[in-house]
C-alpha positions in Angstrom: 39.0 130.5 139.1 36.4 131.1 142.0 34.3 133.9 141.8 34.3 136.1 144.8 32.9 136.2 147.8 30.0 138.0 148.7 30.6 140.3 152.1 29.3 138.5 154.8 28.3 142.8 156.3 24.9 143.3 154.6 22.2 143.3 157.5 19.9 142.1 154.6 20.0 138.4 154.3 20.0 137.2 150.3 17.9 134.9 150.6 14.8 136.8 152.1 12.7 139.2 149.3 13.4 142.4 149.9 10.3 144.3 151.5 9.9 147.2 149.3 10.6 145.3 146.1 7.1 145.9 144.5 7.3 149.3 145.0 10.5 149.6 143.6 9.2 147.8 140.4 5.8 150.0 140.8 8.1 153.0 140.2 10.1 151.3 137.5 7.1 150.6 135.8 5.4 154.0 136.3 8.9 155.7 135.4 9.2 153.9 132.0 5.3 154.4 131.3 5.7 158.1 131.7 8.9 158.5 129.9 10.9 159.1 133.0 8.9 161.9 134.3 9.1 161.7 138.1 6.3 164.3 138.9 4.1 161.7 137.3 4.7 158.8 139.5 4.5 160.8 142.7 2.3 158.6 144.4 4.2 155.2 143.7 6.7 157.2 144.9 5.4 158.3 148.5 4.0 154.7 149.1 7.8 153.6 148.5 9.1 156.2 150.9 6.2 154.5 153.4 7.4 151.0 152.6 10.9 152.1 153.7 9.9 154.1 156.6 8.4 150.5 158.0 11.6 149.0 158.3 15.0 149.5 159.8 18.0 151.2 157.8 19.6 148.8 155.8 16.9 146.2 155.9 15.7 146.8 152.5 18.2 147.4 149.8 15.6 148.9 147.1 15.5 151.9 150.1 19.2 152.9 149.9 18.4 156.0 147.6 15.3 156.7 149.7 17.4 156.7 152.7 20.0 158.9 151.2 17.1 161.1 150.5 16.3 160.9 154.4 19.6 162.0 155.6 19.8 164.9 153.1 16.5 165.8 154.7 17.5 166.2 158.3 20.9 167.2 157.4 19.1 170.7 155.9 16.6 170.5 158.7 19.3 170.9 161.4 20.9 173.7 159.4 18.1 175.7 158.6 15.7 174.9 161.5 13.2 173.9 158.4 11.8 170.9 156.4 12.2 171.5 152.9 9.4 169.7 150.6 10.5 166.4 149.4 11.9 166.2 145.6 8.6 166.9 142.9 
């Protein structure tokens, strides 16, 4: 029996390293140091949100909660006219 096939859809090629790996590990790392406590590891946090904002949608796929995040953002922005503070 084969194993399946990978979807040939993904704009992010395999075999490139993802761009915002490190920072997704720096927050792993800070997360597990601080016993899950995300108002701890704020700033690993902001510099992953910078990491993502270099590159386009879909190019990294450590950003996909970060760009969930995004969306949420702007979807409440074009409701209420307002930015609301990112999540402490």
């Amino acid at each position: 029996m084969q194993p399946p096939l990978r979807g040939s859809s993904s704009s992010l090629n395999m075999s490139q390293k993802d761009p915002c790996q490190k920072q997704a590990c720096e927050i792993q790392k800070c997360l597990q140091a601080n016993n899950y406590m995300e108002s701890k590891c704020e700033t690993v946090l902001q510099e992953m949100r910078k990491c993502c904002a270099r590159y386009p949608k879909g190019r990294s796929i450590c950003c996909s909660g970060f760009e969930k995040e995004e969306r949420e953002r702007e979807k409440l922005k074009a409701t209420s006219g307002r930015i609301p503070p990112p999540p402490q």
